[in-house]
C-alpha positions in Angstrom: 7.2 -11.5 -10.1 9.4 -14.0 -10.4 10.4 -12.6 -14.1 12.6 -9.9 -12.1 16.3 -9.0 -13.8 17.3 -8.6 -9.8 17.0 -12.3 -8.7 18.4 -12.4 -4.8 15.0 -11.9 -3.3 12.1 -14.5 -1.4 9.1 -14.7 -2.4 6.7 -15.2 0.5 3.1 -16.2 -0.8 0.6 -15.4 2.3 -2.9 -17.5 1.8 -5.6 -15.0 3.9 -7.9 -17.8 3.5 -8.8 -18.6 0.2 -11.0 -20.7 -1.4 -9.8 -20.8 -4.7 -7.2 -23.5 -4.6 -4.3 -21.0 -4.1 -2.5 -23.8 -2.1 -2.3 -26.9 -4.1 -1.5 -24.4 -7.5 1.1 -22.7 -5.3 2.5 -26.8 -3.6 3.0 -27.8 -7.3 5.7 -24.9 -8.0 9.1 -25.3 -7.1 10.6 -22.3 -7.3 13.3 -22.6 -4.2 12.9 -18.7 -3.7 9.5 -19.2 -2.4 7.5 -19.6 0.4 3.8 -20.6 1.8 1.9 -18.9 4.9 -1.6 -19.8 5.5 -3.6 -17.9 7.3 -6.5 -19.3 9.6 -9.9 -17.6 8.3 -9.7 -14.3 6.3 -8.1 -11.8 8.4 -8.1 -8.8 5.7 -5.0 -7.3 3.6 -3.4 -5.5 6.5 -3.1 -8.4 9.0 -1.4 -10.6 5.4 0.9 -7.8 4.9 2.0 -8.1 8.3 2.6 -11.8 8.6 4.7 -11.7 5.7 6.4 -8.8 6.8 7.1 -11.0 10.3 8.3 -13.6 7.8 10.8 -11.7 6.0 14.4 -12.5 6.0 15.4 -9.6 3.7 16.4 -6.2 4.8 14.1 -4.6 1.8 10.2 -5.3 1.9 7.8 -5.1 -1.2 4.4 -6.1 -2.1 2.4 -7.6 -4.8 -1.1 -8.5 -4.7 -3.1 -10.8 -6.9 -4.1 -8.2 -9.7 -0.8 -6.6 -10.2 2.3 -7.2 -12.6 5.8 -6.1 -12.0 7.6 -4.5 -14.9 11.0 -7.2 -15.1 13.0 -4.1 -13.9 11.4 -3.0 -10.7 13.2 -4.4 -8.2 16.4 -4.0 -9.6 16.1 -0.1 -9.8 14.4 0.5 -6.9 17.3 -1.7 -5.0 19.9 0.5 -6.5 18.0 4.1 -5.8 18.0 2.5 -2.0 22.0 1.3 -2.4 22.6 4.9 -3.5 20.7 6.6 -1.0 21.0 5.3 2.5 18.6 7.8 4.3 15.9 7.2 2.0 13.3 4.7 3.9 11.2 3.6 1.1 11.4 4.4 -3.0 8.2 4.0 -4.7 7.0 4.8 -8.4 4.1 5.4 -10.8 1.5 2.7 -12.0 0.2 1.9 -15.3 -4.1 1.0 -14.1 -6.4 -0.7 -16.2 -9.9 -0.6 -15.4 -12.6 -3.1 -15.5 -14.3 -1.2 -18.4 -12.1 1.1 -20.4 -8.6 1.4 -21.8 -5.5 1.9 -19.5 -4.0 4.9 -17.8 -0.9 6.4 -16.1 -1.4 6.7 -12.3 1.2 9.3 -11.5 2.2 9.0 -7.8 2.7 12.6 -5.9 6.5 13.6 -5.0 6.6 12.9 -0.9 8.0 15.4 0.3 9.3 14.3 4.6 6.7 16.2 7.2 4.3 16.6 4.6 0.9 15.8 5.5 -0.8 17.6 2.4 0.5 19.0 -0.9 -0.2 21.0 -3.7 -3.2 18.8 -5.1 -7.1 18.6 -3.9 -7.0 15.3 -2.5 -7.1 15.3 1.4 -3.5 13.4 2.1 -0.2 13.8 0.6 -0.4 10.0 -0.1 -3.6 9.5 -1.8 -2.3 7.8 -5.5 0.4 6.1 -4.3 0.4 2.5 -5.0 1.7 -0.5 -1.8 2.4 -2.1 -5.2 5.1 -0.4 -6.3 6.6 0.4 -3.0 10.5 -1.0 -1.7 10.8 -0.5 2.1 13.5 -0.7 4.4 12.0 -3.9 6.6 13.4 -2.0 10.2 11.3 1.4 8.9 8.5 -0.9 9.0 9.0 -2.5 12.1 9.7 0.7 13.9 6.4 2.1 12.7 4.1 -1.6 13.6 3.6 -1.3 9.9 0.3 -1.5 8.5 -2.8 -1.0 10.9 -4.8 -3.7 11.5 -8.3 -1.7 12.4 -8.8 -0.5 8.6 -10.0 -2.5 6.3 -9.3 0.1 3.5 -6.6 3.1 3.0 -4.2 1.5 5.6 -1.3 1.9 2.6 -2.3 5.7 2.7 -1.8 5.5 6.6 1.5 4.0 6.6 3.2 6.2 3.7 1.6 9.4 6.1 3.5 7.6 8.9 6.6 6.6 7.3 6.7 10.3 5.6 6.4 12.2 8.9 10.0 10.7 9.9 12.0 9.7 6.6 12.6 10.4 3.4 11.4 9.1 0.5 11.9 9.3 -3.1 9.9 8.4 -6.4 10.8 6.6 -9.5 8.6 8.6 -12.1 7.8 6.0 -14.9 5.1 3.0 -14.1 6.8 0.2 -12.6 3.8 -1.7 -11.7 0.1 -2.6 -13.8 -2.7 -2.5 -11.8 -6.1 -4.7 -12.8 -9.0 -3.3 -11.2 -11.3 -6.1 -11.0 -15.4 -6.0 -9.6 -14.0 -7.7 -6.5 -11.0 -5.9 -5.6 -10.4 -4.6 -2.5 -10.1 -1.1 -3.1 -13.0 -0.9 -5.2 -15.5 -2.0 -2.2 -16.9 1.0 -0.1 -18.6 -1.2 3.1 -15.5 0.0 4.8 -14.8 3.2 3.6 -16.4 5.5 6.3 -14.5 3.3 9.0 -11.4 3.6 7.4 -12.0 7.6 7.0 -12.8 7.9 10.9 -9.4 6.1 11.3 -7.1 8.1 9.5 -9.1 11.6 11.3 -8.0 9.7 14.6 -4.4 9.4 13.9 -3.9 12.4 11.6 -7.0 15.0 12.2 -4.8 16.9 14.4 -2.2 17.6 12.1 -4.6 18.1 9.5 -6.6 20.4 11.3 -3.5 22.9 12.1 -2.4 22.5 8.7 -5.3 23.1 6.4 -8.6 23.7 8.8 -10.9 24.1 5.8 -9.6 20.0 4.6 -10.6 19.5 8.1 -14.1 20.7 8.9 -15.0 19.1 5.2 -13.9 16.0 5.9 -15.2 15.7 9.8 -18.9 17.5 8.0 -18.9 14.5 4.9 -18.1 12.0 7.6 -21.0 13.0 10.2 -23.4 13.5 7.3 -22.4 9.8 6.3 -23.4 8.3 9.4 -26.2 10.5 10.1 -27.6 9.1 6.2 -27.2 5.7 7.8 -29.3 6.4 11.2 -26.2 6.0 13.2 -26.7 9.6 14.7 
C-alpha cells in the first residue's frame, strides 16, 4: 500500500488482536504516514473497520486487508473519479482473485446502479462481487450510514454497498485495481457464520426484496429455514 503514485494519504494499521507479532513488525517501520490501533481481544472485521474509520483524519476512506495488493495506481484514480464527480459517494473497481488452488481470475464487479436492490444477474443482491478492497468512500457517507454492522460476522461489505446504494451514487472503475489471495483461513472463505449473516441482511433488506423480486424472496427465506431446521434449531 504504501507503493501508491498518490502519496497524501494515512495509513491506519488496526491490530484485532493478533497473535502473530503484527505489532513489534509494524513498531520497527517508520513510515511517518502510519499509524497503530490495537484492539483489546478479537472483535471481528466489522468492529476493525469501524475503529479505523473513527480514527480517520481524511475526508476519503479505503480498505485493505491482509491478503490483498493494491495496483500502484488505485488511489490515485479513484481520488480523481471522486474530484470529478462530487455526488458520487463511493467509486469502486474490479479485482484480479487468486485462489488457494488454481490460477487467477478477473472478478468483475456489477455496475451499481442508486435504488437498486437487485440487477440483471442470479445472485440475490445487487452487491454480491463487489470487493471492500477496492472501495474509496466519502468518510461523512460512512458516518451518516454507522458504517459497517457490527452483528455480522460475514457479508457486512455487501450490507453497506446495499445501504450506501439506496441513497447515493456510485460509479465503477472497470479494470482490477486490487489482487485478492484467497487463503484456507480467510474470512470470507469460513461458513460458521454464514446463515447468521444471511438472517441479517433478510432483516434489514427482506422487505424490499420481497416487493421487488418475491420469487428471490421465498427462496431465500425457504434455504434459510431448511438450514436451521438441518441443524435441529426448528
Amino acid at each position: 500500500m504504501l507503493a501508491q503514485t498518490f502519496t497524501d494519504f494515512e495509513l491506519i494499521v488496526v491490530d484485532d488482536g493478533s497473535t502473530d507479532g503484527s505489532q513489534e513488525y509494524i513498531g520497527g517501520l517508520t513510515d511517518l504516514r502510519m499509524r497503530y490501533l490495537r484492539q483489546a481481544g478479537n472483535r471481528g472485521q466489522s468492529s476493525a473497520r469501524n475503529a479505523g474509520i473513527r480514527a480517520a483524519r481524511a475526508e476519503l476512506i479505503a480498505f485493505q486487508d491482509s491478503d490483498d495488493v493494491w495496483a500502484p495506481e488505485k488511489l490515485a484514480l479513484q481520488y480523481d473519479e471522486l474530484c470529478r464527480h462530487p455526488d458520487v459517494a463511493m467509486v469502486y473497481a474490479d479485482m484480479l482473485r487468486v485462489p488457494s488452488a488454481g490460477g487467477p481470475y478477473l472478478l468483475a464487479a456489477p455496475e451499481l446502479r442508486k435504488g437498486q436492490l437487485f440487477d440483471q444477474r442470479r445472485s440475490v443482491y445487487a452487491t454480491f462481487a463487489v470487493g471492500i478492497q477496492s472501495c474509496l468512500i466519502r468518510r461523512d457517507v460512512l458516518r451518516k450510514l454507522s458504517a459497517f454492522d457490527e452483528a455480522l460476522r460475514q457479508y457486512e461489505d455487501l450490507d453497506l454497498f446495499l445501504r450506501i446504494v439506496r441513497k447515493h451514487r456510485v460509479l465503477r472503475i472497470a479494470q482490477p485495481l486490487v489482487t485478492y489471495y484467497e487463503t484456507a483461513d480467510s474470512v470470507s472463505s469460513q461458513d460458521q457464520h454464514n446463515a447468521g449473516a444471511r438472517w441479517g441482511l433478510m432483516r434489514r433488506h427482506g422487505l424490499r426484496m420481497l416487493l421487488a423480486r418475491p420469487k428471490a424472496f421465498r427462496k431465500e427465506l425457504l434455504s434459510l429455514v431448511l438450514g436451521r431446521r438441518e441443524k435441529g434449531l426448528l
